[in-house]
ROKEMAR-10083 format. One record per residue (C-alpha): x, y, z. Coordinates in Angstrom, 3 decimals, decimal comma. Example, Ala and Ser with C-alpha at 12.3 -4.5 7.8 and 13.67 -1.06 7.14 Angstrom:
// residues 2
DRENDREN         px         py         pz
DRENDREN     12,300     -4,500      7,800
DRENDREN     13,670     -1,060      7,140
END
This chain:
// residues 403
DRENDREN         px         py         pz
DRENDREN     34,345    -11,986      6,319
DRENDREN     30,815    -13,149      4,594
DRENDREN     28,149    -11,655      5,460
DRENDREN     24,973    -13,986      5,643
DRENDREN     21,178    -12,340      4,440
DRENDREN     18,483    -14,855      5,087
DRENDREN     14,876    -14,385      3,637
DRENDREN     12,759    -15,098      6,809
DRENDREN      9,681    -17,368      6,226
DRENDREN      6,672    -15,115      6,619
DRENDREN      4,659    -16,252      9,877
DRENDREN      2,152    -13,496     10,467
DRENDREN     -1,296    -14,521      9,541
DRENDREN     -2,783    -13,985      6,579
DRENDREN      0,274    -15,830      5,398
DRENDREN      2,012    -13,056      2,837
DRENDREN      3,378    -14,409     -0,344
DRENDREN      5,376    -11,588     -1,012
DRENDREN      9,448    -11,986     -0,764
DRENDREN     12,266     -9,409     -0,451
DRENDREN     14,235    -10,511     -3,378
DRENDREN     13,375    -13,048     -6,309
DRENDREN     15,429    -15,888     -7,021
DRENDREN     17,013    -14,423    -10,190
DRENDREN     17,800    -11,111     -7,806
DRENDREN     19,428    -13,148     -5,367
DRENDREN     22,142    -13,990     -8,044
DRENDREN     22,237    -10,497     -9,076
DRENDREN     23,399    -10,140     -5,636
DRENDREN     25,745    -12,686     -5,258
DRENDREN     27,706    -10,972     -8,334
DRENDREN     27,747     -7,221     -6,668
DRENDREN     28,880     -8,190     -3,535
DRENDREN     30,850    -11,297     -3,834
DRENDREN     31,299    -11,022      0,308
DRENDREN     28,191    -11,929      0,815
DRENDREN     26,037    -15,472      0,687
DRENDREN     22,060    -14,851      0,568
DRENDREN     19,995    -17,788      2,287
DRENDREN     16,205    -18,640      1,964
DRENDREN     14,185    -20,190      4,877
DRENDREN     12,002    -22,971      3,610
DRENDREN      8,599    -21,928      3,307
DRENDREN      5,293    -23,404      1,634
DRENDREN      3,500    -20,433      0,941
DRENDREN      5,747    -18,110     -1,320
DRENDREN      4,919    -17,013     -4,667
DRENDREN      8,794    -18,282     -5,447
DRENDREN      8,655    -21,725     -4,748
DRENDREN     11,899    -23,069     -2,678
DRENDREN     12,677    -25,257     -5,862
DRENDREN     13,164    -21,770     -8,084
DRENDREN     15,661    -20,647     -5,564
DRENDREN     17,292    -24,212     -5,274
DRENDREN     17,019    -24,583     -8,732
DRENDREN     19,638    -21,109     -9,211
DRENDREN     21,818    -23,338     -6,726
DRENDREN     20,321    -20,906     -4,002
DRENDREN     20,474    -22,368      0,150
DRENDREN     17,424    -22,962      1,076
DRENDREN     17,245    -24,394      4,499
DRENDREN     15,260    -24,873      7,748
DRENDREN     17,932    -23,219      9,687
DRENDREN     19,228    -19,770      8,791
DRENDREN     20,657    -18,500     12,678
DRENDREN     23,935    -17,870     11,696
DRENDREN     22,736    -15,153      9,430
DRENDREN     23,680    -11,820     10,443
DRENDREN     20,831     -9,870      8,607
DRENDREN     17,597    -11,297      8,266
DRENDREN     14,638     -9,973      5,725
DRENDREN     11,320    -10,610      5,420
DRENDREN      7,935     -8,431      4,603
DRENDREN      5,160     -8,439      7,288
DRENDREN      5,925     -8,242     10,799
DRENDREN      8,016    -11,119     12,356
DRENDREN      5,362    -12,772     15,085
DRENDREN      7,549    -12,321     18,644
DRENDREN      8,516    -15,965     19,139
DRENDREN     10,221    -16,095     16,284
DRENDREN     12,760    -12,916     16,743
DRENDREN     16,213    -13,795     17,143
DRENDREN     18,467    -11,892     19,493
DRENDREN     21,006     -9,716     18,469
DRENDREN     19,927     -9,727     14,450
DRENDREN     19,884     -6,736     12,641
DRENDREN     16,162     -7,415     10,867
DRENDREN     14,075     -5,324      8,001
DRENDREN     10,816     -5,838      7,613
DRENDREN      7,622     -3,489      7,858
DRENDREN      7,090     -3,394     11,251
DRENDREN      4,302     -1,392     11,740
DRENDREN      5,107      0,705     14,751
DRENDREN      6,157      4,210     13,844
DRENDREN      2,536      5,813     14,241
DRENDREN      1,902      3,526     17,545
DRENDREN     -0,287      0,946     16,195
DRENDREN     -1,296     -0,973     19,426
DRENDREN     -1,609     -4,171     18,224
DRENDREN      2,264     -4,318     17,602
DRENDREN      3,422     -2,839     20,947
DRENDREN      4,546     -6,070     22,276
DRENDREN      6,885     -6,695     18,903
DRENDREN      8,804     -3,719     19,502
DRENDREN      9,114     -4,456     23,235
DRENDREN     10,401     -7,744     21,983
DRENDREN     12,977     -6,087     19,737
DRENDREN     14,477     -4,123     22,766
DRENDREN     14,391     -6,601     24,842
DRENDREN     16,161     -8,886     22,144
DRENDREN     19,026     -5,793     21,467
DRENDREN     17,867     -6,404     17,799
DRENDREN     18,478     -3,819     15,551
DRENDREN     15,066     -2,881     13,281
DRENDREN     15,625     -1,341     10,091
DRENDREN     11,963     -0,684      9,140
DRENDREN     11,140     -0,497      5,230
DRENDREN      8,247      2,218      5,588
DRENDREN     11,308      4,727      7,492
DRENDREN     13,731      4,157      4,280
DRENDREN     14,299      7,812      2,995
DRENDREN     16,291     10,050      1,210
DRENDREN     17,631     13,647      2,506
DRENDREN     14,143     15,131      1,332
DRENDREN     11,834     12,608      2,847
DRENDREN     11,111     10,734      0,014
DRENDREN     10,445      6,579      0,899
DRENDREN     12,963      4,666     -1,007
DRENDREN     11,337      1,585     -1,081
DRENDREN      7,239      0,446     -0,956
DRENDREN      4,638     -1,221     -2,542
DRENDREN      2,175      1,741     -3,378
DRENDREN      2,518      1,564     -6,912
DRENDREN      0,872     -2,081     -7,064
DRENDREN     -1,488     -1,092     -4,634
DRENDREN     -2,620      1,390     -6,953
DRENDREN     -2,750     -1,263    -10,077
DRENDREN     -4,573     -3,548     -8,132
DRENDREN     -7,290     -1,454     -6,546
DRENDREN     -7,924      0,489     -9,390
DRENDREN     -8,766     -3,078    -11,244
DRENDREN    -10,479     -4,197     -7,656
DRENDREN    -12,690     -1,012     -8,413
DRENDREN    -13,506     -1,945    -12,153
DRENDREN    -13,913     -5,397    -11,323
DRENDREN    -16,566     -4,293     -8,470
DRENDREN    -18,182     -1,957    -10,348
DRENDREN    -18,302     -4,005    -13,301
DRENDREN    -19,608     -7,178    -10,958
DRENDREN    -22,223     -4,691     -9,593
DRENDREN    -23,962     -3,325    -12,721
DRENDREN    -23,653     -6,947    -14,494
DRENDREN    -21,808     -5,113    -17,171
DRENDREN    -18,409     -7,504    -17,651
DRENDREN    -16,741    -10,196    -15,785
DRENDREN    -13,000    -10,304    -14,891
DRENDREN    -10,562    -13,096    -12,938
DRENDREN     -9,883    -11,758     -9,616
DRENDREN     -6,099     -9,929     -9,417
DRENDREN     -5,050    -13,057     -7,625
DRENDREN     -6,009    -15,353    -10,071
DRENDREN     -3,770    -13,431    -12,661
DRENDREN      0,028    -15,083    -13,283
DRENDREN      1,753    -11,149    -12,968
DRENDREN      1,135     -8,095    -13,982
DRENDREN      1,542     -8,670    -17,601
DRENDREN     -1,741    -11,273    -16,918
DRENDREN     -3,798     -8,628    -15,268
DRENDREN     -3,268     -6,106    -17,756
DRENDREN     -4,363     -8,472    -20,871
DRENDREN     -7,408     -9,299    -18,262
DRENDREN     -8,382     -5,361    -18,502
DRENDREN     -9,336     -6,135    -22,517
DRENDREN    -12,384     -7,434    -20,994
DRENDREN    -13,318     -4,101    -19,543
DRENDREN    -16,731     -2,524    -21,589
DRENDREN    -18,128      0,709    -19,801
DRENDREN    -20,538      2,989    -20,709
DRENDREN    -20,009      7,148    -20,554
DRENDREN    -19,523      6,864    -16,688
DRENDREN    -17,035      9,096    -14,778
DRENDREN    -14,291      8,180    -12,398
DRENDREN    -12,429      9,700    -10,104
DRENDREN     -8,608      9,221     -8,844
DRENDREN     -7,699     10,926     -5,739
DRENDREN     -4,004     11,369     -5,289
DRENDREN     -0,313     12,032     -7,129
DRENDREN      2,206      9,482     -5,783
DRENDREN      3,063      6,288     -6,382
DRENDREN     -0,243      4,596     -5,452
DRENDREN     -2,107      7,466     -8,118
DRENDREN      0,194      6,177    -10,782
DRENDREN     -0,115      2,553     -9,946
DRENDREN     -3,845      3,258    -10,680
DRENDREN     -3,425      5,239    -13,672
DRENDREN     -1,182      2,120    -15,544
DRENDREN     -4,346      0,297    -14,912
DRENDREN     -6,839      2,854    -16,498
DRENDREN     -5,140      4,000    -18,975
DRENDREN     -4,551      0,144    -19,622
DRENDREN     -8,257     -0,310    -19,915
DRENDREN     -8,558      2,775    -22,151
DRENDREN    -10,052      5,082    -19,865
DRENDREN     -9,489      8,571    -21,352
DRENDREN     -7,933     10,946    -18,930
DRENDREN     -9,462     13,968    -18,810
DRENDREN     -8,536     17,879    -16,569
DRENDREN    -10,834     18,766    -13,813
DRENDREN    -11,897     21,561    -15,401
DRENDREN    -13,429     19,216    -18,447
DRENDREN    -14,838     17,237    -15,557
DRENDREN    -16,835     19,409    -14,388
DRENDREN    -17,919     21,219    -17,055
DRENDREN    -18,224     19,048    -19,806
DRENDREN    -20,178     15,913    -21,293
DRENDREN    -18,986     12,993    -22,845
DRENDREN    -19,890      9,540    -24,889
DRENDREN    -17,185      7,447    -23,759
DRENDREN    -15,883      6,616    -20,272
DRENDREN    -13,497      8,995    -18,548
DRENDREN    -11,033      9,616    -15,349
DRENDREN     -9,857     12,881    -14,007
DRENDREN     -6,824     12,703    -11,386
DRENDREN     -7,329     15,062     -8,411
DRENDREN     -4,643     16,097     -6,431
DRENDREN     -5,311     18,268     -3,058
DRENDREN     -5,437     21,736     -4,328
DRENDREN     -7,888     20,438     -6,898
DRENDREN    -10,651     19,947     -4,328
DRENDREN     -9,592     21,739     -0,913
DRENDREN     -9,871     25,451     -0,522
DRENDREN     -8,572     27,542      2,001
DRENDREN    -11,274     28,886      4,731
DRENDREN     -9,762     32,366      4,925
DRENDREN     -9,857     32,902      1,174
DRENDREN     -6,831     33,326     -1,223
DRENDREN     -5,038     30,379     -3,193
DRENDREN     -4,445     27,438     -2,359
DRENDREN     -0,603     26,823     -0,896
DRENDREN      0,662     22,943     -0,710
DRENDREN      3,195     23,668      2,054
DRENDREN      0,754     25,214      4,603
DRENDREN     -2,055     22,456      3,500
DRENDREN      0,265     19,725      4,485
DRENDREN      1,864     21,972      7,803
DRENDREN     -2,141     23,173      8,682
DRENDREN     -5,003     20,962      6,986
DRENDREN     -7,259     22,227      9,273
DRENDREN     -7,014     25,678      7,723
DRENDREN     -8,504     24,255      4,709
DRENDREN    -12,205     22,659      3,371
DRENDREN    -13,137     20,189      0,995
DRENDREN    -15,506     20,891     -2,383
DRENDREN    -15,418     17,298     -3,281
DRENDREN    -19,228     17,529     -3,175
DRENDREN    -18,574     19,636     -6,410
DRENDREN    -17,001     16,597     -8,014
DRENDREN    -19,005     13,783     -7,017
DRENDREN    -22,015     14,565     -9,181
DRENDREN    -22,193     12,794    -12,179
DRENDREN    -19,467     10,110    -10,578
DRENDREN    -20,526      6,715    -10,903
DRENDREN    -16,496      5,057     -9,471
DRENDREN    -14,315      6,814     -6,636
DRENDREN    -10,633      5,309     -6,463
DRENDREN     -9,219      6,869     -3,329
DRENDREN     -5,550      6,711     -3,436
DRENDREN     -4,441      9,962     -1,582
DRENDREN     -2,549     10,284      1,666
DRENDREN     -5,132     11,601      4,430
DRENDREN     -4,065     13,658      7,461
DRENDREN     -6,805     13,049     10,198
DRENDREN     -6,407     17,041     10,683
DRENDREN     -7,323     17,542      7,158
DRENDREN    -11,124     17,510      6,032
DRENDREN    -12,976     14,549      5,349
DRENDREN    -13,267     13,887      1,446
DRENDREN    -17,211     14,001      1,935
DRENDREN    -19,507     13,622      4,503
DRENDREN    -22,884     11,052      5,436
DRENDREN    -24,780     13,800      5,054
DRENDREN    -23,181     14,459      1,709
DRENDREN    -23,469     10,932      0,255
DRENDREN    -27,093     10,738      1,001
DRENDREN    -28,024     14,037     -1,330
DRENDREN    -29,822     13,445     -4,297
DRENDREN    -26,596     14,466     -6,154
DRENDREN    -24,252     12,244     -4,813
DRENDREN    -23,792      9,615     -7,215
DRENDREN    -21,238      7,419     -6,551
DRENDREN    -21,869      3,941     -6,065
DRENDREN    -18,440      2,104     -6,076
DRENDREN    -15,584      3,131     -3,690
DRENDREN    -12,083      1,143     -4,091
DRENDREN    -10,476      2,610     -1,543
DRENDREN     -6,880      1,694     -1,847
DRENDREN     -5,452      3,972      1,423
DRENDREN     -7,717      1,915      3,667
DRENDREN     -8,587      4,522      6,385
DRENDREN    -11,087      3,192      8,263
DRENDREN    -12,961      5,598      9,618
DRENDREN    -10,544      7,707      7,968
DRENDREN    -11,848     10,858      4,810
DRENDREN    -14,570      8,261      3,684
DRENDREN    -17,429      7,683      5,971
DRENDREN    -18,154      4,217      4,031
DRENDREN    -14,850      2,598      5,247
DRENDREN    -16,136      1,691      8,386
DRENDREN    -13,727     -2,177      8,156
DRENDREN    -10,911     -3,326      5,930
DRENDREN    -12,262     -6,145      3,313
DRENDREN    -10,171     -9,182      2,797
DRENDREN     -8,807    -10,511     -0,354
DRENDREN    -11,274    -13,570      0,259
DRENDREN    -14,099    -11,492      0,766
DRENDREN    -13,162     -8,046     -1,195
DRENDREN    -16,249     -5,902     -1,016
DRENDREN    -19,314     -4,884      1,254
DRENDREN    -22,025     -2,482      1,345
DRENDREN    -22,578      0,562      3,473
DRENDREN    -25,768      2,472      3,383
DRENDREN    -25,115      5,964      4,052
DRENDREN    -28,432      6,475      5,663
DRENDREN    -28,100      4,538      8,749
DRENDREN    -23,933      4,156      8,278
DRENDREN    -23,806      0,553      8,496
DRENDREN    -22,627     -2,655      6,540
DRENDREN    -25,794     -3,881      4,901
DRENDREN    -26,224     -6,919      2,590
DRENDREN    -24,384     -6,823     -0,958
DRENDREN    -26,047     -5,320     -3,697
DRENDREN    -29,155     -5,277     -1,545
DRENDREN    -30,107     -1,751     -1,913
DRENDREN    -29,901      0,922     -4,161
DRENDREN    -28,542      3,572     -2,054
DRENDREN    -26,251      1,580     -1,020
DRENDREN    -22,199      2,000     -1,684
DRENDREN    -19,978     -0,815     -2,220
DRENDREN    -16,628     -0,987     -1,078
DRENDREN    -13,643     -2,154     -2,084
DRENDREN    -11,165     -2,011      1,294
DRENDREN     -8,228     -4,724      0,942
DRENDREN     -5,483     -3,547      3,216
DRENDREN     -3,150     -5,561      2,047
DRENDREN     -3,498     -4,966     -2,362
DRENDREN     -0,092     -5,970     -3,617
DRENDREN     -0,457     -9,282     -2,016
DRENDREN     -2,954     -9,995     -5,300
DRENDREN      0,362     -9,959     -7,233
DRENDREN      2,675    -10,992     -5,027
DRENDREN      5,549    -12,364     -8,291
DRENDREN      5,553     -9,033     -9,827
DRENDREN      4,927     -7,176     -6,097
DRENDREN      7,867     -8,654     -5,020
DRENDREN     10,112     -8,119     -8,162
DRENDREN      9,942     -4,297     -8,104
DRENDREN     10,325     -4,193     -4,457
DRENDREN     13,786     -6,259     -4,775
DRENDREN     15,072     -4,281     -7,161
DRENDREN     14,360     -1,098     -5,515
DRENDREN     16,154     -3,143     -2,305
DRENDREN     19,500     -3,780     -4,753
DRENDREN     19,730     -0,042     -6,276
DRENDREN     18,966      1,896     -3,289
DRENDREN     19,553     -0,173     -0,015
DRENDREN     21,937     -2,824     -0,128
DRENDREN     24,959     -0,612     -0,757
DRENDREN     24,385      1,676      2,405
DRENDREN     23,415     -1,561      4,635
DRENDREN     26,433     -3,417      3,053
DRENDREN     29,414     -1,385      2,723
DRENDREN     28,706      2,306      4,435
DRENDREN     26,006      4,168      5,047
DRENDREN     27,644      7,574      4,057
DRENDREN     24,323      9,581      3,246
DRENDREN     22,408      8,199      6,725
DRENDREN     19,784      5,752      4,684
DRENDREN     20,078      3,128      6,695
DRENDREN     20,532      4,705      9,947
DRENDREN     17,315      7,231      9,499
DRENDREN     14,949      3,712      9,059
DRENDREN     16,509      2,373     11,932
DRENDREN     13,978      2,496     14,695
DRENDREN     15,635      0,310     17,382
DRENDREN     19,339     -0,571     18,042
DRENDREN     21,338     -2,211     20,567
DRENDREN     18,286     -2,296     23,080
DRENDREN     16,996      1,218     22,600
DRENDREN     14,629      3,383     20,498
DRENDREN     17,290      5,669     17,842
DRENDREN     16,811      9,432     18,727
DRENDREN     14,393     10,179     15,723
DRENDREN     11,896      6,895     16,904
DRENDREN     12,544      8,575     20,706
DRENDREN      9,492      9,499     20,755
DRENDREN      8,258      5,749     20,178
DRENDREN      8,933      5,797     24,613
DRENDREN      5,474      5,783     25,949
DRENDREN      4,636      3,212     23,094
DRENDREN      6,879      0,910     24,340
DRENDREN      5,880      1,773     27,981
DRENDREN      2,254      1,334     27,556
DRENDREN      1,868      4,820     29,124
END
């Protein structure tokens, strides 16, 4: 029996440009698992045209309902679910987002069966798939490029306006800072994405020790992960487990950090029982010195007090004066912050984006969805099946219910 994969055409808006699998993957595919046929929705807005997938004698067609499985990126808008598909995609439901109740109703009511991208885990809890790590390239540039834009010191393309990666990186020769210090919050994937693009523009690394204690002539970063600037109320060292099981047993010396900082890139996880990363009262001390914030998680009103809205790749900045807590005009004041808030980052490189994402898709996904799920991959991301919620989404219930 063949089975049938068709790459959905994205139809949430902002359009994404993003795609599961590239058209060179999709051959790749064809060759592991010669029982199955891969076909391609027309759309006008990828960033693999349908001609690159026609030209690797690819279907790409208007009509792709007698696929079984169906993949896209972004949410599928409800009119356009089919009944009785088995569909991954990030759905966007797992921590109750209300503006996506109604697709998940939709799914039950359809008997669809959602395999959600964000839920795709090994044994340990580790996500199998995601796009952190170009989030983390892209902001960190996002952050150089607004900082740089701010202080009138260099000029760089936008990400967007860069081919791939490989572009953006040669783009980051352009980069000429003086002695200023920057900060990276954060250890996973979207902290390394970040530190490719640093060390890239040959920003020296440097331990947190060094950063606070020491001088320098040349620009630096220091990397801080959370026992670097928590401590624990009650005294005694710092212990990861019980941070992550109790945040709220736990402060945050940040404050300690921030003077001298000129550039924040915020890349680390935030539990809303954990302390904020600083305060208002905090940024408007004499000492506070930071003036740029990329901030690549995208909280809003999350551990940063200045991400009070996401910003748009269109419009990718905006100021917030710490004094009154508002958006104020750009570059209009000098307390001022600006920040750098694009929720959706690896959209800037949507070729590259989308090639690392595939291949993570063929090495650690298709083989469970395909021919046996043996170590439970596919059935632990699987929020919804056969018109009801799986036992470990059970407690997505009153989401679904409205109650």
């Amino acid at each position: 029996m063949v089975i049938r994969i068709g790459l959905i055409r994205e139809g949430k808006n902002p359009p994404d440009k993003r795609v599961p699998f590239t058209p060179d993957q999709v051959l790749e595919i064809h060759q592991l698992f010669p029982e199955v046929k891969v076909m391609v929705e027309k759309s006008p807005i990828r960033c693999f045209p349908d001609q690159e997938y026609a030209d690797f004698g690819i279907d790409v067609t208007e009509n792709i309902s007698d696929c079984q499985i169906l993949m896209g990126i972004k949410e599928v808008p409800v009119q356009q679910l089919i009944d009785d598909k088995t569909y991954l995609f990030f759905s966007h439901t797992i921590k109750k987002q209300p503006y996506n109740r109604k697709l998940l109703q939709a799914v039950l009511e359809k008997r669809i069966k959602l395999v959600d991208y964000e839920a795709l885990k090994d044994t340990q809890g580790n996500r199998l798939v995601a796009f952190g790590r170009y989030a983390g390239i892209v902001g960190a540039y996002n952050g150089l490029w607004a900082y740089g834009k701010k202080h009138k010191l260099f000029s760089l393309r936008r990400a967007f306006e860069c081919f791939d990666v490989n572009d953006l990186k040669l783009e980051l020769r352009k980069v000429k800072l003086p002695p200023v210090k920057i900060i990276l919050t954060g250890t996973g994937r979207v902290a390394r994405g970040a530190m490719e693009t640093l060390d890239t523009a040959g920003i020296r690394k440097i331990s947190p020790q060094d950063y606070l204690n020491k001088t320098f002539q040349e620009p630096v970063y220091v990397q801080l992960g959370s026992g670097d600037y928590h401590f624990r109320k009650e005294g005694g060292v710092f212990n990861r487990a019980e941070f992550h099981a109790q945040p709220d047993r736990y402060g945050s010396r940040f404050a300690d950090f921030a003077r001298g900082t000129s550039l924040l890139i915020a890349g680390a996880f935030w539990n809303p029982k954990a302390p904020l990363l600083f305060s208002r009262d905090e940024m408007c001390a004499p000492d506070f010195t930071i003036d740029t914030i990329a901030d690549v998680t995208c909280d809003i009103n999350g551990s940063l007090p200045s991400t009070i809205r996401a910003s748009s790749i269109a419009e990718p900045v905006y100021d917030y004066d710490p004094k009154t807590g508002k958006e104020v005009a750009l570059h209009s004041s000098k307390p001022s912050v600006t920040v750098m808030a694009i929720d959706n980052l690896p959209c800037e490189l949507p070729r590259s984006a989308s090639e690392e994402f595939g291949r993570d898709l063929i090495d650690r996904i298709l083989k469970p969805l395909l021919t046996g799920d043996q170590d439970g991959i596919i059935a632990r991301g699987t929020i919804a099946d056969q018109g009801r919620l799986t036992q470990a989404f059970s407690y997505l219930e009153d989401y679904v219910s409205g109650t």
